[in-house]
C-alpha positions as CSV (number, residue, x, y, z in Angstrom):
1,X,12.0,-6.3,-16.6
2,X,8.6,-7.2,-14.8
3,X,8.9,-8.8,-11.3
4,X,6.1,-9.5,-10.0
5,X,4.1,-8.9,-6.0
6,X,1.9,-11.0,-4.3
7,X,-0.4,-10.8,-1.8
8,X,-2.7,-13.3,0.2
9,X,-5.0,-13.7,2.7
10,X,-7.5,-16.2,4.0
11,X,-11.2,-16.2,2.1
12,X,-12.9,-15.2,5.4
13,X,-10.1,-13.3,7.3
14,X,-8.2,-9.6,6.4
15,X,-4.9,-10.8,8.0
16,X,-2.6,-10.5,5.5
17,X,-0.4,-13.8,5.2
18,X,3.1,-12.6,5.2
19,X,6.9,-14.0,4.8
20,X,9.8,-13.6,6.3
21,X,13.0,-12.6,5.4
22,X,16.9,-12.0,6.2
23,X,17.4,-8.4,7.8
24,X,13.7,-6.8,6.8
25,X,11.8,-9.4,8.7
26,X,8.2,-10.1,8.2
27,X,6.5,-8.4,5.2
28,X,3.1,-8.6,4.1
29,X,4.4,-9.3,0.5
30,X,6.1,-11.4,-1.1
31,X,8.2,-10.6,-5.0
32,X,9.5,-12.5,-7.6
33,X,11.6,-12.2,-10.3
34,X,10.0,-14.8,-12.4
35,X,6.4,-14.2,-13.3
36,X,5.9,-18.5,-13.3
37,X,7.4,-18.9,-10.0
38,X,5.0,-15.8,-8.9
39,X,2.0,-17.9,-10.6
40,X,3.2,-20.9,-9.2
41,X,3.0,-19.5,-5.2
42,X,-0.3,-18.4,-5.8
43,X,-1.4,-21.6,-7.3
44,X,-0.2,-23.3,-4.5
45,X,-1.6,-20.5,-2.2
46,X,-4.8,-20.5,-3.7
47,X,-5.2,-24.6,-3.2
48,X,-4.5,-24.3,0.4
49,X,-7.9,-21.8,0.6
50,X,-5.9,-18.2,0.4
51,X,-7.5,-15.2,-1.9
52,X,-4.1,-14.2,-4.0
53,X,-3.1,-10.9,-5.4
54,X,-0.6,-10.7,-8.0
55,X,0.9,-7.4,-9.5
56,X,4.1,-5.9,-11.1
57,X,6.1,-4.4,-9.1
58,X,7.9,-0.7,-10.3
59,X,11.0,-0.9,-7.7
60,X,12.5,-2.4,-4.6
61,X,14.7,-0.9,-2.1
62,X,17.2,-2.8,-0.8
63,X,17.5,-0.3,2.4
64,X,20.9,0.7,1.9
65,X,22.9,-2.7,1.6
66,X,23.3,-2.0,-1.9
67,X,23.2,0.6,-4.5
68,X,19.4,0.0,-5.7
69,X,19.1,-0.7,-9.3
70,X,17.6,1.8,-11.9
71,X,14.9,-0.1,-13.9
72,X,13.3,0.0,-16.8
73,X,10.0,-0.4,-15.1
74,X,10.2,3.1,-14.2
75,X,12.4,5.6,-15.8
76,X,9.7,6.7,-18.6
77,X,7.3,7.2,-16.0
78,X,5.8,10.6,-15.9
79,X,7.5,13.3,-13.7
80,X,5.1,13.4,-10.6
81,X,5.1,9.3,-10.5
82,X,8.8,9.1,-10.9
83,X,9.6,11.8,-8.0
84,X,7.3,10.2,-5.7
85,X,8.5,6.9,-6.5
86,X,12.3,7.9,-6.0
87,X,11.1,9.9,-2.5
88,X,8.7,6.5,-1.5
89,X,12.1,4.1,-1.9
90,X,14.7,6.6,-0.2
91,X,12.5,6.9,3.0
92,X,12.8,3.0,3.3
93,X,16.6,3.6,3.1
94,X,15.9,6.7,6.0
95,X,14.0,4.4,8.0
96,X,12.4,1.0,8.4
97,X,10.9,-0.6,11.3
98,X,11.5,-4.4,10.9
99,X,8.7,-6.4,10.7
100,X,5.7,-4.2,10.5
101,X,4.8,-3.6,6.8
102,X,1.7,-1.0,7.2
103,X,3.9,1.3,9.3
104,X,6.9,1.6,6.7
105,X,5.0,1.7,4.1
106,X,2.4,5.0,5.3
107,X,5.5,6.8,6.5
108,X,7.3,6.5,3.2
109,X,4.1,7.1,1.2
110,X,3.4,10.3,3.2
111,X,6.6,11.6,3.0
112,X,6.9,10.9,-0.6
113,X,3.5,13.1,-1.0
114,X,4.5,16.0,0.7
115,X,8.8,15.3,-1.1
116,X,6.8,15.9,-4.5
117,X,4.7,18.7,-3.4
118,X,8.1,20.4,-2.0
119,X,9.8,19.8,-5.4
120,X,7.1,21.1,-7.1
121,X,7.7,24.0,-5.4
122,X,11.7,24.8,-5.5
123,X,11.0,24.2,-9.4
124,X,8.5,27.2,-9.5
125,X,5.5,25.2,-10.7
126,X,2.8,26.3,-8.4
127,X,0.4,24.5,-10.7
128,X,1.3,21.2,-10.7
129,X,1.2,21.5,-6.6
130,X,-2.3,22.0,-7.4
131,X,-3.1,19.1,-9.9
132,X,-1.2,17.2,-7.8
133,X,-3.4,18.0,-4.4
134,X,-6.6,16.8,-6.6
135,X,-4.7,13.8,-7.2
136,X,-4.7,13.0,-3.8
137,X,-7.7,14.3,-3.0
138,X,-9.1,10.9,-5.1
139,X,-6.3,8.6,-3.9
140,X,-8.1,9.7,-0.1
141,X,-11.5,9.2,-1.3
142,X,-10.1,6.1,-2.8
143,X,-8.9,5.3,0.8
144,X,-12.2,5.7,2.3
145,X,-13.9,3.9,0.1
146,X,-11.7,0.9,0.3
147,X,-10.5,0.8,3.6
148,X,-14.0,1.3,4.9
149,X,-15.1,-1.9,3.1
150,X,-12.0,-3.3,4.7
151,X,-12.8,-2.5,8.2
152,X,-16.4,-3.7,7.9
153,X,-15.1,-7.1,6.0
154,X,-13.0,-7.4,9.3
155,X,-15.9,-7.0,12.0
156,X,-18.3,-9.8,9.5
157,X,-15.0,-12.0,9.4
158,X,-14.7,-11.1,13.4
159,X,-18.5,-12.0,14.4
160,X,-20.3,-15.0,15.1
161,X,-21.9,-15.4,12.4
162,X,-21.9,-18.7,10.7
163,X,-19.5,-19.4,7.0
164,X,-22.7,-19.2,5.0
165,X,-23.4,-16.1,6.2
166,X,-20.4,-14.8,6.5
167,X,-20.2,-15.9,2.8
168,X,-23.3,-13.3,2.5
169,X,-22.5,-10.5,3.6
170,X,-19.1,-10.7,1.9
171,X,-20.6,-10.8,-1.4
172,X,-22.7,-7.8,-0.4
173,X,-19.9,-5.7,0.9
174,X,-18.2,-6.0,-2.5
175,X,-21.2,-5.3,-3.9
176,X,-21.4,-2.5,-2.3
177,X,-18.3,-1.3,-2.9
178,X,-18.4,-2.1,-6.8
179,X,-21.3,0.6,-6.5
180,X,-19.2,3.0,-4.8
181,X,-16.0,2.7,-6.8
182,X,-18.8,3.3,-10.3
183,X,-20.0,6.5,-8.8
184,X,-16.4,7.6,-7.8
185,X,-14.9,6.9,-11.3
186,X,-18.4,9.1,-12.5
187,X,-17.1,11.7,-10.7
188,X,-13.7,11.7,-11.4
189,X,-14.3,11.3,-15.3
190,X,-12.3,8.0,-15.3
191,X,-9.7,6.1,-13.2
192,X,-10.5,2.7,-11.3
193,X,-10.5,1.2,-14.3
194,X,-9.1,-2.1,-12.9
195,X,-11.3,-2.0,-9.8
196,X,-13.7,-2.1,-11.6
197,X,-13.1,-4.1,-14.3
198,X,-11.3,-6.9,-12.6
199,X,-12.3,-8.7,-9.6
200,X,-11.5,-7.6,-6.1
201,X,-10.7,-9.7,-3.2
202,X,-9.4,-9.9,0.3
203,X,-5.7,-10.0,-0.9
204,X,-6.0,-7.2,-3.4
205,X,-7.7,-5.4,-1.0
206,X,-4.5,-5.4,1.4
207,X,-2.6,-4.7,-1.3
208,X,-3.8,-1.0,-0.9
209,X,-4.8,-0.8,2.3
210,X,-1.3,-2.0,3.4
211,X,0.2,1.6,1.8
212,X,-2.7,3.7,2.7
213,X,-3.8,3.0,6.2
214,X,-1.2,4.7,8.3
215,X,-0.8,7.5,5.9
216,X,-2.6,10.2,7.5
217,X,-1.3,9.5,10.9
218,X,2.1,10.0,9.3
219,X,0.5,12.9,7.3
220,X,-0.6,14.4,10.7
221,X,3.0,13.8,12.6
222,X,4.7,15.9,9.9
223,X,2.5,18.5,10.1
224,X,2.9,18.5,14.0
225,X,6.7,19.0,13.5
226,X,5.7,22.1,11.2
227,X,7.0,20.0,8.4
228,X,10.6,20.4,9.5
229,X,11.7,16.4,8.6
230,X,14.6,16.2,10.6
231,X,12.3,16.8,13.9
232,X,10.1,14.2,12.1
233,X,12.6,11.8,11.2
234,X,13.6,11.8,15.4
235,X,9.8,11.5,16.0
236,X,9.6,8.6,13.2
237,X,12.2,6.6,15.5
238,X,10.8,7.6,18.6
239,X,7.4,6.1,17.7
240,X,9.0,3.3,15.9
241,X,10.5,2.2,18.8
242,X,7.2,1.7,20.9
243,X,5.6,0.5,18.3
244,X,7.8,-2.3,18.4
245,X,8.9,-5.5,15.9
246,X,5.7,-6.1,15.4
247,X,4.8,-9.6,14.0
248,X,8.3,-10.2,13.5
249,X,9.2,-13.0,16.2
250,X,13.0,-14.4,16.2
């Protein structure tokens, strides 16, 4: 199987364009099970002046209404990405606040990292706790590095500067991150291969940042309840509710 993701977002804005749906609400993402009807959208998209993203998706969680499907776009995955793939989808079914894409997605991200690191553990490999701690040590310089270009994308697109110059200093700012991204892959010995390689816009950009930006906020709550999760799941709902439905109006 290979359905596909997409992402979108204006040429000169980071606001994600999102859809909505039947009991999630809003999401900052739209999938297909058709790759042409996924090419077709962004066609479309892309004619009416949006930056696309399109990738394959792994899994979906259908939050509990159904018995999610096992897929052959992930059950030969390696151990540590299968376990914190499995973790990632059964916090959705834990918890979802409708509507607001970035906060489900850190929470389940975050406690997907510290569900593999615990699993690690009650399977007596102390080792691969620490290969896998260096492999988020990259993903978080991998955040900085993107999400910083992200945020200053957002003040250019925010100013009062004129389209030409805007225009500019976009160009530069993914210049500048191209750099940064070269050295990082130095010193890691590899990785960011498609970063790299292929070209980077505002969609694709969301497309991580939408995952990774409210991880460490949910990193630091679960630390704060001294890991136990059932005080964290209460404090999950507790701050889910004043967040709110965000950008999810009736």
């Amino acid at each position: 199987m290979g359905e596909k993701g997409g992402y979108a977002a204006p040429e000169l804005s980071m606001e994600p364009k999102d859809w909505w749906y039947p009991v999630v609400g809003r999401q900052d993402y739209r999938g297909y099970f058709r790759e042409d009807l996924a090419r077709r959208e962004a066609e479309s998209l892309s004619t009416e002046g949006f930056e696309v993203w399109v990738n394959e998706v792994d899994f979906y969680s259908t939050l509990g209404w159904f018995r999610d499907p096992v897929l052959n776009t992930f059950v030969k995955r390696e151990e540590v990405d299968f376990a914190e793939l499995i973790f990632h989808e059964l916090a959705h079914r834990k918890y979802y606040l409708r509507g607001n894409t970035p906060f489900n997605e850190g929470m389940a991200e975050a406690v997907a990292r510290e569900g593999v690191r615990r699993w690690f553990q009650s399977t007596g490999r102390p080792d691969w706790v620490d290969r896998y701690e260096a492999r988020l040590g990259r993903i978080e310089q991998a955040r900085v590095a993107l999400g910083g270009a992200s945020a200053r994308l957002n003040q250019i697109y925010a100013s009062d500067r004129d389209e030409a110059e805007m225009w500019t200093a976009k160009k530069q700012e993914y210049a500048k991150l191209q750099r940064r991204l070269k050295e990082l892959r130095g010193e890691w010995r590899g990785g960011l291969t498609s970063w790299i390689d292929d070209s980077i816009n505002n969609a694709r950009l969301n497309s991580f940042t939408t995952y990774e930006t409210e991880v460490p906020a949910f990193v630091a709550l679960l630390q704060d309840c001294d890991g136990n999760f059932s005080l964290f799941w209460e404090r999950v709902e507790e701050l889910g509710k004043r967040v709110g439905k965000a950008r999810d109006p009736e």
